[in-house]
C-alpha positions as CSV (number, residue, x, y, z in Angstrom):
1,X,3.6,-35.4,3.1
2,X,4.7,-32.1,2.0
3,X,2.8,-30.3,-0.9
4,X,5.1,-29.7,-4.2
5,X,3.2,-26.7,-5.4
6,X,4.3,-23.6,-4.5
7,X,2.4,-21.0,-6.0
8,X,2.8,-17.7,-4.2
9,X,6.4,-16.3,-4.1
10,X,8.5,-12.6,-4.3
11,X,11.7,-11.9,-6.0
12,X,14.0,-8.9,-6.3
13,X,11.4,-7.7,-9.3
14,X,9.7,-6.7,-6.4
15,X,10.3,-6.9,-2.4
16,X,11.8,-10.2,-2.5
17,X,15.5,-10.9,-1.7
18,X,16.4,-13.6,-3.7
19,X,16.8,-13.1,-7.7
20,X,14.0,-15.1,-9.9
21,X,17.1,-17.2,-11.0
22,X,17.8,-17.9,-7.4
23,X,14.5,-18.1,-6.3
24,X,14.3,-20.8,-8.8
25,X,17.1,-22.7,-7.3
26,X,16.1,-22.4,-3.9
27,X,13.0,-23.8,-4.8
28,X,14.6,-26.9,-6.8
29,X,16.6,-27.9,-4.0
30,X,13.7,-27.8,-1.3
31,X,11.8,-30.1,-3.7
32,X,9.2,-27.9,-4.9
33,X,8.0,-29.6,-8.5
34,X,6.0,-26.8,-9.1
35,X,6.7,-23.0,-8.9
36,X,5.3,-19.5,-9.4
37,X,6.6,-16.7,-9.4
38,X,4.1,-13.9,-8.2
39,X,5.9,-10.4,-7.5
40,X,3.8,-7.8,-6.4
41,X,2.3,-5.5,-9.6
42,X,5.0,-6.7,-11.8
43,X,5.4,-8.8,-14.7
44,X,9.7,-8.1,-14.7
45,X,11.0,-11.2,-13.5
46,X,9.2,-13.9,-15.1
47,X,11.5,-14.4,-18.4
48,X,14.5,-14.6,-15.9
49,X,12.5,-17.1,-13.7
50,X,11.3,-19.2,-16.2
51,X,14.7,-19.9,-18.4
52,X,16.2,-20.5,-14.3
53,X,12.9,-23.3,-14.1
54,X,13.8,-24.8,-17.6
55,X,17.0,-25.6,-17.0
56,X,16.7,-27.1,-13.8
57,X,13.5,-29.2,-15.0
58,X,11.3,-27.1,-12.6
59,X,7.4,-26.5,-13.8
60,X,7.0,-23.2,-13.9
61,X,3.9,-20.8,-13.3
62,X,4.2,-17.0,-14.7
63,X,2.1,-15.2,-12.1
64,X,1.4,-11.7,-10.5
65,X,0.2,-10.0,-7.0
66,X,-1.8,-7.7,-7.7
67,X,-2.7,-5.3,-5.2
68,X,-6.8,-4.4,-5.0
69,X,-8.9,-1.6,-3.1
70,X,-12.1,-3.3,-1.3
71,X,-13.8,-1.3,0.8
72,X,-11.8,0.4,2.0
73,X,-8.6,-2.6,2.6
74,X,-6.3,-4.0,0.5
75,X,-6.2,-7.1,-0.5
76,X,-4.2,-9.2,-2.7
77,X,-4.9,-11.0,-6.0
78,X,-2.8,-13.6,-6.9
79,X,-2.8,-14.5,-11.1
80,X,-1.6,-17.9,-11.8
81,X,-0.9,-18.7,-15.7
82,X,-0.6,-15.4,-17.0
83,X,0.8,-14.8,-20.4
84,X,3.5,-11.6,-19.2
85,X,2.8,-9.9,-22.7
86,X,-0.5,-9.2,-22.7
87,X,-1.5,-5.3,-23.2
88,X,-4.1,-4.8,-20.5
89,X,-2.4,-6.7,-17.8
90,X,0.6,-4.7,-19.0
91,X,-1.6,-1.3,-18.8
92,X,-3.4,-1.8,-15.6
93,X,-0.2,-3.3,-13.6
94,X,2.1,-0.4,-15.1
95,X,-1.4,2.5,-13.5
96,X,-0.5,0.5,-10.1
97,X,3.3,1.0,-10.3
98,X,3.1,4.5,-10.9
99,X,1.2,4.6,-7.8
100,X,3.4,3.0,-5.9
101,X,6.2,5.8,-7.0
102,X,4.2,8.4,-6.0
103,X,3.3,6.6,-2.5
104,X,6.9,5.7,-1.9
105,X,7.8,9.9,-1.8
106,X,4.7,10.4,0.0
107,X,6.1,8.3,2.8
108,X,9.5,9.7,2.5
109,X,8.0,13.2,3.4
110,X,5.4,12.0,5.9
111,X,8.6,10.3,8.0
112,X,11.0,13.3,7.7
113,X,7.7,15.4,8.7
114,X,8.1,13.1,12.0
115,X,11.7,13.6,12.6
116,X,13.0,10.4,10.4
117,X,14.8,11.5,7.2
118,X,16.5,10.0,4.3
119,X,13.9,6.7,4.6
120,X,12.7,7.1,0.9
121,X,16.5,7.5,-0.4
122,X,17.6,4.4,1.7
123,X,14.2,2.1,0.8
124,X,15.2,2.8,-2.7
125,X,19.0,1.8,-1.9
126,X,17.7,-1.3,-0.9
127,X,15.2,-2.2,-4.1
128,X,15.6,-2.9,-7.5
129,X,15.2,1.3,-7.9
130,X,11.5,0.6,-10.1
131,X,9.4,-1.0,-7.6
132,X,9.4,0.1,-3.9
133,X,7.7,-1.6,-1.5
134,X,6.7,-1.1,2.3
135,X,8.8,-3.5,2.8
136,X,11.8,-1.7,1.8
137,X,10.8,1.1,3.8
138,X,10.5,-1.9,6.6
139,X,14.2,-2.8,6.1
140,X,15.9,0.5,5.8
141,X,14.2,1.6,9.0
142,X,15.2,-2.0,10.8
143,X,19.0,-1.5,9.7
144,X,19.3,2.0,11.0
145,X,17.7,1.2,14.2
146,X,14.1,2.0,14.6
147,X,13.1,-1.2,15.4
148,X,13.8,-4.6,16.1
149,X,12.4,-6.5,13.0
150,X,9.9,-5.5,9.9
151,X,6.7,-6.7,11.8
152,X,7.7,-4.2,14.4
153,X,7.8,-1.5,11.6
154,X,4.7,-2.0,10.6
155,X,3.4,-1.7,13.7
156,X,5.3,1.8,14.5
157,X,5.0,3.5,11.4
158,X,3.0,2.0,8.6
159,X,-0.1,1.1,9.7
160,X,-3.3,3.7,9.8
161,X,-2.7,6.6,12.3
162,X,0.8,6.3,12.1
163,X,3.6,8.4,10.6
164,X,4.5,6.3,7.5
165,X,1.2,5.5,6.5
166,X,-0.2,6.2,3.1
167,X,-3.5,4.8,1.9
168,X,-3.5,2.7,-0.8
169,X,-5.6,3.9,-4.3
170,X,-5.4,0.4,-5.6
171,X,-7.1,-1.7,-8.6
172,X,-11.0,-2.5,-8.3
173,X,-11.9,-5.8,-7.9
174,X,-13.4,-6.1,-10.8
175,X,-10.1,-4.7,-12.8
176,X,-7.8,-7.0,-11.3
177,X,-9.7,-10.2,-12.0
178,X,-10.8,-9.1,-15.7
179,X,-6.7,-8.5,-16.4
180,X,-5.9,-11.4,-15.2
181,X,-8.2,-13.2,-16.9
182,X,-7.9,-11.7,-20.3
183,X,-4.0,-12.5,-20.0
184,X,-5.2,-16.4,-19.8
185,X,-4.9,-16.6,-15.8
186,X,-6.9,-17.7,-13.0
187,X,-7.2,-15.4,-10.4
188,X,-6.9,-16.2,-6.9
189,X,-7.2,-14.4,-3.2
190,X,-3.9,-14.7,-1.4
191,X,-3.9,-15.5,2.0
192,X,-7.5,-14.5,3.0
193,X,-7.2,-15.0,6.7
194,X,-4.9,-12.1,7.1
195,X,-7.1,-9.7,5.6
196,X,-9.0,-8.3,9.4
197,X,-12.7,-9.3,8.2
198,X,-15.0,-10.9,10.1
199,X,-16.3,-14.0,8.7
200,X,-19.3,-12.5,6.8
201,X,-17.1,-9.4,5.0
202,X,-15.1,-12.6,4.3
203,X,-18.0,-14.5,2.7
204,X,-19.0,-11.0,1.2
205,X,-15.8,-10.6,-0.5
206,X,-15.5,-14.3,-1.8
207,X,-19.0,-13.8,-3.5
208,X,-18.2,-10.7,-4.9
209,X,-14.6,-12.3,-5.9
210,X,-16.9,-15.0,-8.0
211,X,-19.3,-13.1,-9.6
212,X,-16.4,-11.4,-10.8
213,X,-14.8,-14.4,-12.6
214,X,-12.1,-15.1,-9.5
215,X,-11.8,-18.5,-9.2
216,X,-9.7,-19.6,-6.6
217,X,-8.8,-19.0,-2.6
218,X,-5.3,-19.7,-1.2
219,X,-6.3,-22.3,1.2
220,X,-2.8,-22.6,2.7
221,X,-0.2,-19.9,3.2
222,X,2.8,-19.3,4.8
223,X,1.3,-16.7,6.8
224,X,-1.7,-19.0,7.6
225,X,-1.9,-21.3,10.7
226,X,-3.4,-24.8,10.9
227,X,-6.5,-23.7,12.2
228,X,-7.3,-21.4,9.0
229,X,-6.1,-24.3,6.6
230,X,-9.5,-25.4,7.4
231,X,-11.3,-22.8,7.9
232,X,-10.1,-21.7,4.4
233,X,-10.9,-25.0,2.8
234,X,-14.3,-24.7,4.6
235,X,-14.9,-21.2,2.8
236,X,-13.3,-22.6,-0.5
237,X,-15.8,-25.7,-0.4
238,X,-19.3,-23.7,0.0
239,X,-18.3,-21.4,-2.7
240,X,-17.2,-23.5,-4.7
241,X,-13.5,-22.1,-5.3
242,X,-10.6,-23.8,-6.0
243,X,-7.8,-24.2,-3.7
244,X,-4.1,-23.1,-3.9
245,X,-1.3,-23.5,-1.9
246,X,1.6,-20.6,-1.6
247,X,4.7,-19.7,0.7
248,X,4.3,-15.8,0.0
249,X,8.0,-16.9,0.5
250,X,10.3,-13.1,0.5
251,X,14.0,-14.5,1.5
252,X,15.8,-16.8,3.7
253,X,15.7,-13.6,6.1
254,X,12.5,-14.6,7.7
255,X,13.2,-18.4,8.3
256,X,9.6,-19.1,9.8
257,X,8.3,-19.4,6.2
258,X,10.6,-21.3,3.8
259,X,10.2,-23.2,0.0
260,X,9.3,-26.8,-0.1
261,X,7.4,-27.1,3.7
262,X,3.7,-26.5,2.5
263,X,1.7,-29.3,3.8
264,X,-1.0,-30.9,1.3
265,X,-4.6,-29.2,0.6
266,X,-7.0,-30.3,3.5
267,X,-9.6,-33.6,2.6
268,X,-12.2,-32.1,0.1
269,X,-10.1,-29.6,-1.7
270,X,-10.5,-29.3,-5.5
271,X,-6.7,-28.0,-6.1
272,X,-6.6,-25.5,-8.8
273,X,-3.9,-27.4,-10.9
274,X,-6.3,-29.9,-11.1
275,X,-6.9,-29.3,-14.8
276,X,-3.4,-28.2,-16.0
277,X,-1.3,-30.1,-18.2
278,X,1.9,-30.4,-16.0
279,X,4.9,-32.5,-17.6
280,X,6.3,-34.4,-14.6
């Protein structure tokens, strides 16, 4: 039986291809009952989002990705029930932005430096023109040729010890959870199994994560297989974390993950909407 929680999705607000309005819609008509929005480092299209969800009878979830330092990877924080006005979520996520300017010229130069010019100009053609993602940088480079897809990008250019690649300068831990949390949110890790740790950096993280405040661990992901469902749940159950469910769902141009096909939380789960008051 597929999951109706969807809790881990991109829009235009940030490297997404769908508008939160039609993100919204998509989600309706897959059967999703209910949807967050999570864009990466941005709090811009949640008002849009949640009038879309309204009038559609859609529970809606105001969330954020946001993007954390940990020795020395990034990984992802998702925050699920956050109140978009709060001042040091506002503060922290608007520090991370304007690193994200500075790193999107950074790789414009590094890629002309290797022969490849006008990538930053055409990234930026391709976003919203305030956020600018690798994966914009992934697109451009697809559409003029470079290579075949935007895994394929990474792979060539983006990744450590190649051209593109700049590292990231990120929130701590710490920072990211305590935002979140202040702004009324939960905070939880998003999709842990493609982070490349071995099982006790993992464990490492998750009880660093905790002692933190963090208190959940997206058990199932679009970019997770069947195997780490339950490897995930395993992790989630010794530590005691809650479990959520999310799509990281980008556009209907990478078919292999789509809205409304999550299966349910593995046997022994404590789902992390468990508590909240949802209407339908």
């Amino acid at each position: 039986m597929p999951n109706r929680f969807d809790l881990h999705a991109h829009s235009t607000a940030s490297d997404g291809t769908l508008a939160p309005a039609q993100l919204m819609q998509r989600a309706h008509a897959a059967g999703v009952g209910v949807m967050a929005l999570t864009d990466h480092d941005t709090l811009e299209g949640l008002a849009e989002a949640a009038a879309a969800a309204a009038g559609l009878g859609l529970e809606f979830v105001p969330g954020v990705e946001v993007s954390v330092s940990w020795q020395g990877l990034t990984v992802h924080i998702v925050g699920l029930g956050v109140a978009a006005e709060h001042d040091a979520l506002q503060r922290g996520l608007a520090g991370l932005r304007e690193f994200r300017d500075w790193r999107a010229e950074e790789m414009g130069r590094r890629l002309a430096k290797a022969g490849i010019g006008g990538v930053y100009e055409g990234a930026r053609g391709l976003s919203n023109g305030r956020l600018i993602s690798r994966t914009h940088f992934a697109r451009f480079l697809v559409d003029n040729g470079h290579a075949p897809d935007v895994r394929a990008v990474f792979r060539r250019f983006l990744v450590n010890g190649k051209p593109g690649h700049v590292p990231g300068q990120w929130a701590e831990l710490e920072d990211a959870v305590r935002w979140i949390r202040a702004a009324g949110g939960q905070a939880v890790i998003a999709h842990p199994a493609r982070y490349p740790l071995t099982r006790g950096k993992l464990r490492r993280l998750l009880g660093e994560f905790i002692e933190v405040g963090g208190e959940g661990l997206e058990v199932v992901s679009g970019s997770h297989s069947r195997d780490d469902y339950f490897t995930m749940a395993k992790h989630a159950r010794d530590f005691g974390l809650l479990a959520s469910a999310g799509s990281d769902y980008h556009g209907p141009e990478h078919p292999w993950i789509e809205l409304g096909r999550l299966p349910e939380l593995p046997d022994g789960c404590k789902a992390i909407w468990k508590d909240w008051q949802i209407s339908h």
